[in-house]
N, C-alpha and C positions, 0 to 999 in steps of 0.2 A: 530436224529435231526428233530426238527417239521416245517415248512416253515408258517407262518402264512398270506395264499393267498389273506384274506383279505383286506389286502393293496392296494394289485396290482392296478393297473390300468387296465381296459376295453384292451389296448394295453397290457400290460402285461400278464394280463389271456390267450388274444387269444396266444400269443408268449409262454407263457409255455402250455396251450392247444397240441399246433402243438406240441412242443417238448417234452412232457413227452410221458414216457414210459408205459402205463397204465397197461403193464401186468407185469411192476418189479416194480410199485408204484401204487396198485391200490386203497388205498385210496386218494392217492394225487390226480389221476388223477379223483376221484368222485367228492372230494372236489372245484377242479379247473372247473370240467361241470357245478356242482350247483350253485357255485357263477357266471358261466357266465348265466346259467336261470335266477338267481335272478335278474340279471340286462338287461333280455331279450332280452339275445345274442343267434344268433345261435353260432354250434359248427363250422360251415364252411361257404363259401360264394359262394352263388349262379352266378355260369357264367353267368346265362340270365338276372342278376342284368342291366337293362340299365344305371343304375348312375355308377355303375363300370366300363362300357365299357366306358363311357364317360370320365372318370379320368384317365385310364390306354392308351387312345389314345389322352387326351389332354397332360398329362404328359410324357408319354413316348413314345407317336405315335404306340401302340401296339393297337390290336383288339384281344383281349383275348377270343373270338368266335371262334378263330381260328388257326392254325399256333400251332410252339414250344409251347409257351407262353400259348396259351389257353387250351393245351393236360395238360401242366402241372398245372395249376390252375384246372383241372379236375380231376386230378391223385390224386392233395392233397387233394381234394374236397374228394375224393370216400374214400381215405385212411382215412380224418376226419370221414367220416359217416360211416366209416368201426369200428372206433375208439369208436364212439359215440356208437355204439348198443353193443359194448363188453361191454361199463361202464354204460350203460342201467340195461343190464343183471349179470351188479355185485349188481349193487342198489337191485333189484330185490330180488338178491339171501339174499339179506345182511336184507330185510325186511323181506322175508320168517325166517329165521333164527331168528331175533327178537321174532317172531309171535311163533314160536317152543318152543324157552324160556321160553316166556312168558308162554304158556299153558303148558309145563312142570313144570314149579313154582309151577300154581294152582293145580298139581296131589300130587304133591310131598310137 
């Protein structure tokens, strides 16, 4: 079945972003990086962001610097960027392989 990510909204990609499985879906989860590139997202959200601290402590009186709250906006932070360089390195792999093809075409 094909998902076409397209759609989504900015809110949506980051939400299937965090939740896909990129090493049991790893074109979806290529496809889900590039369109968030395209629209010049990152893949996670920087805690030293001071607009964020500002919304996260006018809205919910949290200081996301610190505390439960801020380990955990860390954690997922690290696990996206942990996330981000395995589907870096599938892109990679996936262009090399192209490139293979390709020059095996013109031998053959």
């Amino acid at each position: 079945m094909s998902i076409d990510f397209s759609k989504y909204s900015i809110k949506e990609l980051h939400e299937a972003w965090i939740s896909i499985d990129d090493r049991a879906y790893p074109d979806r989860a290529i496809e889900i990086y590039q369109l968030l590139k395209d629209h010049g997202e990152e893949a996670h959200i920087e805690v030293g962001d001071s607009t964020l601290d500002e919304i996260a402590h006018h809205f919910f009186g949290l200081n996301i610097s610190g505390g439960i709250f801020g380990a955990e906006v860390m954690l997922g932070n690290d696990l996206a960027r942990m996330k981000e360089q395995r589907v870096l390195s599938l892109i990679k792999a996936s262009a090399r392989r192209e490139v293979e093809q390709a020059n095996n075409e013109l031998y053959f």
